[in-house]
N, C-alpha and C positions, 0 to 999 in steps of 0.2 A: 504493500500500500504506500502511497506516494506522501512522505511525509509531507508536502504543502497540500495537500488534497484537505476538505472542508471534514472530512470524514475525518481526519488524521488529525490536524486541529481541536477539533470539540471532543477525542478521544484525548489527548493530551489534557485540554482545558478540564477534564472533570476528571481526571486522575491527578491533576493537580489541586484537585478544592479537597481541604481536610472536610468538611462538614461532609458530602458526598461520600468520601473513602469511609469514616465513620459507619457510615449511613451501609454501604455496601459488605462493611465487615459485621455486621451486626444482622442484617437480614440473613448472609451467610448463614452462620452461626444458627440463628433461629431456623435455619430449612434443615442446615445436614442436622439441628436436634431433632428436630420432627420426624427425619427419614431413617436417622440410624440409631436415634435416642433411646427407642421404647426396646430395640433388640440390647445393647449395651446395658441398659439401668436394669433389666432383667424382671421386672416388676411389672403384673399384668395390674392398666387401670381399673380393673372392675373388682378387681381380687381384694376382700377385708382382709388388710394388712394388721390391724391395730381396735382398739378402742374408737370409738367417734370422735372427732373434734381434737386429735390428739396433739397437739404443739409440735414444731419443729423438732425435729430429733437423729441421733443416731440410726436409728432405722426406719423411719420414713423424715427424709432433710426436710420438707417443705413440709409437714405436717399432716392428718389424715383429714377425709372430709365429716359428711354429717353422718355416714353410711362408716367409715371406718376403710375408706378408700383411700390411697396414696395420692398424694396430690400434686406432685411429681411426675409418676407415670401419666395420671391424667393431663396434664399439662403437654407431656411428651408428645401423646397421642393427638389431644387434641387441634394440636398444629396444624396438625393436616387438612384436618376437616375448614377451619377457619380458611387457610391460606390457598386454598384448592377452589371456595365459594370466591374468596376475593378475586382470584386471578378469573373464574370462569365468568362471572358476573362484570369484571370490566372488560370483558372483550365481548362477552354481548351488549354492553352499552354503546362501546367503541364502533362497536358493526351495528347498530343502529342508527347512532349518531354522525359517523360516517357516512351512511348513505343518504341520512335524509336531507346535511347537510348537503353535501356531493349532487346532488339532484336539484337541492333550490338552489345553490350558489349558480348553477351552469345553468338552468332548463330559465330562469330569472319571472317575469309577468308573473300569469297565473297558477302557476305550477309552485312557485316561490313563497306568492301569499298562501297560498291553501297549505301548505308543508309548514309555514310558519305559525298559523292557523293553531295546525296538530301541535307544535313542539310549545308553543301559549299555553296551550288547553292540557300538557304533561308538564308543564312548570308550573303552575300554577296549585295543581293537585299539594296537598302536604302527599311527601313523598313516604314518611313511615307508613301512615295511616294507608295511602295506597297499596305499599306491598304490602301488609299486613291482609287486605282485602285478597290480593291475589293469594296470597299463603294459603289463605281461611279455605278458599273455594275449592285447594287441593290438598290429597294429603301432605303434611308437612314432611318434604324431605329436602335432600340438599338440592339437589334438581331443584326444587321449586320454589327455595329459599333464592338459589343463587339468577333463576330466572325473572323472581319478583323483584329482584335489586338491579338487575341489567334494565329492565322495564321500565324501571320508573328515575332512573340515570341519566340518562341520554340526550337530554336538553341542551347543556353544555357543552358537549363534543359536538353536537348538529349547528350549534350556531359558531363554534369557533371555525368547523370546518367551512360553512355557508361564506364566513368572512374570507379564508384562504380563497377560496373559488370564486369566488367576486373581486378580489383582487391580482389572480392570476390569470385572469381567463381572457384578459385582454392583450397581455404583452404579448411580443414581437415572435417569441416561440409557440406559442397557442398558435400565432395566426398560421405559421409555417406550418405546424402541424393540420390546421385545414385546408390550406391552401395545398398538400401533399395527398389530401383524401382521405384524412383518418376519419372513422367512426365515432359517435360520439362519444362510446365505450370506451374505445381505446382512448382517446381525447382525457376521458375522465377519471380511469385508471390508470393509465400508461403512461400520461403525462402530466397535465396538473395533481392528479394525488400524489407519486412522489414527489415533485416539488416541495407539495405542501408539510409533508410529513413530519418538519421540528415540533410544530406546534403538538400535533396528534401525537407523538411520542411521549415529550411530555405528558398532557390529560390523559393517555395510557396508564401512566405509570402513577399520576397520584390516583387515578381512577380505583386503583389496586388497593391501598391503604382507606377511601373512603367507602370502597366494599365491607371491606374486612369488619369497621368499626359496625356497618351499617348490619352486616350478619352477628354481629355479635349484639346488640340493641336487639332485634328480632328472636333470639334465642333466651337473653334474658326475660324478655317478655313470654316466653314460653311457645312460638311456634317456630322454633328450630326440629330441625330432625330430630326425636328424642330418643333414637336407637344409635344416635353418631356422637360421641365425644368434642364438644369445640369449648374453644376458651368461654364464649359467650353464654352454652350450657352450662359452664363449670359455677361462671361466678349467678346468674340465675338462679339455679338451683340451690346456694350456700348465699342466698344476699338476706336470708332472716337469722343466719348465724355470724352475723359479721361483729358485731358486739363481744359475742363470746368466744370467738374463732375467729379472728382477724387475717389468718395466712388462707383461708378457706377462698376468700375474695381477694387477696393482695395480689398474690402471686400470679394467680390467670390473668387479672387486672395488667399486673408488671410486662409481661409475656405481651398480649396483646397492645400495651401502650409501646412498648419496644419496637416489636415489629411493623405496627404504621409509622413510627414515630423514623425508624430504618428508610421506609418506603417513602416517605414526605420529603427524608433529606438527600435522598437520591434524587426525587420529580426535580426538587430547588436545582442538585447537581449538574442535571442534564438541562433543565432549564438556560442555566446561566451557561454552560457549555456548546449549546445550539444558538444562541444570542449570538449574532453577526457584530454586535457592538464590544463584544470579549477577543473576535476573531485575532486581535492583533497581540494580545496579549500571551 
């Protein structure tokens, strides 16, 4: 790869920002525990290790829950479940938002207003209360956790992308591109989407961390998968023993404010690393 390439640049520019490297070491960290954590700690989360409510200790580190469950292993476990709705739910916002911008920015008139119409009429909505609706109407599983949250998402990538595409869709290479006979398709994937793509990479990426937060809000309220282990189930289920059991809620709590908290300072990293105004630095 051609170190002056724009590519090579914003690769530089965000391996040089400590907050981002931070940010990347830490989400690390929290995947390989999730992936390789629950074989290593040896400890199944569902297995009464102890007493209920047991303190921190020698044989369960983070303490047990209200069942007398390690709450560690559950942590370990529940990684997965959380981080798997997050990534899956912002790429169905991403692919939603995506296209609907993609379609008003380029198609513009009537096709523009009525798409804009629609994204009004899903912004507007309260967006919990929305997925909660969608949850209700299915049985609750991750499926249809991580689909109620892609759903009701998507407002903000259709109108960032609407902006990219109204402002690319006039220069000098769009026109070459029709004046050559490309399709509108091609026109609109082949060429202004990539162009476009800093913007949407970013909102990808913080899209990830305000999943995650967003599935675990819906689990505490009780229409998470209740046969799948996530951070969001964990502190839910232990938030009338927080008084008496404080690690019961802390540590899920910790766990999950980490890992978005990882994800935010990565979107900032690349953020400022695709900024044409950094280019030179």
């Amino acid at each position: 790869m051609n170190a002056r390439s724009p590519t090579a640049r914003a690769a530089r520019a965000f391996l040089r920002n400590p907050a981002a490297m931070v940010g990347l070491v830490v989400l690390a960290l929290m995947v390989l525990a999730s992936v390789a954590g629950p074989a290593l700690y040896g400890v199944d989360a569902i297995d009464i290790v102890g007493p209920p409510m047991s303190p921190p200790d020698g044989e369960a580190w983070f303490g047990t829950d209200y069942l007398g469950r390690d709450i560690l292993a559950a942590i370990l476990v529940g990684g997965r479940a959380t981080m798997l709705v997050g990534v899956t739910a912002a790429l169905i916002s991403v692919s939603i938002g995506t296209t609907v911008g993609a379609l008003a920015g380029y198609l513009e008139g009537l096709a523009d207003a009525a798409l804009m119409r629609v994204t009004e009429f899903f912004q507007v909505l309260p967006a919990l209360l929305f997925a909660m609706v969608v949850v209700m109407l299915f049985r609750p599983s991750l499926v249809t956790v991580a689909l109620s949250i892609g759903v009701v998402s998507w407002t903000g990538t259709a109108r960032l992308v609407r902006a990219e595409f109204l402002r690319l869709k006039r220069l000098e290479f769009i026109e070459a591109a029709r004046a050559e006979g490309a399709t509108h398709a091609r026109i609109i994937f082949r060429v202004i989407l990539p162009n476009g793509m800093a913007p949407l990479i970013v909102s990808a990426t913080l899209a990830v961390g305000a999943a995650m937060l967003f599935e675990g809000g819906l689990s505490f309220l009780g229409l998470g998968d209740p046969n799948v282990i996530s951070w969001g189930l964990m502190i839910g289920q232990n938030r009338s023993y927080l008084l008496d059991a404080w690690w019961t809620v802390t540590f899920p709590g910790l766990a999950l404010f980490a890992t978005v908290m990882s994800v935010a300072l990565i979107g900032d990293g690349v953020n400022d690393a695709l900024d044409p105004r950094s280019a030179g630095s």
